[in-house]
N, C-alpha and C positions, 0 to 999 in steps of 0.2 A: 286258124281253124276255130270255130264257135261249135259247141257241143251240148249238146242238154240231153239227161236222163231223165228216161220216165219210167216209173215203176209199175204205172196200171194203164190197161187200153181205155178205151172210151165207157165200153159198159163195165168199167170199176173190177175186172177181173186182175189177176195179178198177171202183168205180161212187160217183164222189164226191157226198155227197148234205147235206142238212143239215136238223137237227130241230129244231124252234122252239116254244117257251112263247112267245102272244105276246097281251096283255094288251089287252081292249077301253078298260079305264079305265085311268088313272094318275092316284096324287094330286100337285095342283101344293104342295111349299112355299111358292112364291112367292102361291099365289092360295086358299090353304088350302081349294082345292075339288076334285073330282075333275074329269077333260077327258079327253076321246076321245085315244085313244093314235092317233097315223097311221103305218102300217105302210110297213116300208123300202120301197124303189123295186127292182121286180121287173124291169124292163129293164137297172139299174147291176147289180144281181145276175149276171142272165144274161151280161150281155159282163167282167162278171170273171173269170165260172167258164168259159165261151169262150177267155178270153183263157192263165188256167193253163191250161185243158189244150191248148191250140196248144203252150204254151213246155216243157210233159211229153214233147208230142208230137217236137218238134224236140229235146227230149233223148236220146231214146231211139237 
């Protein structure tokens, strides 16, 4: 998977957002065969990106 955060949209506003390459197969070395990639966990994501912008929020 390739991933890149970005913190501002195009008109320079704050909107942290994130772009993903994110691969159905991968090959195993271990099993010299290809396996279903399983894609990160979308609820650890959301109370991460919750939890930065609360402690942005209490920066300010």
């Amino acid at each position: 998977m390739i991933a890149t955060l970005h913190n501002f949209g195009r008109d320079l506003k704050w909107n942290p957002h994130i772009h993903c390459l994110v691969p159905k197969l991968v090959y195993s070395l271990k099993t010299n065969k290809l396996k279903m990639f399983h894609h990160f966990n979308f609820s650890r994501l959301r109370k991460t990106f919750d939890e930065f912008d609360l402690s942005r929020k209490l920066a300010d």
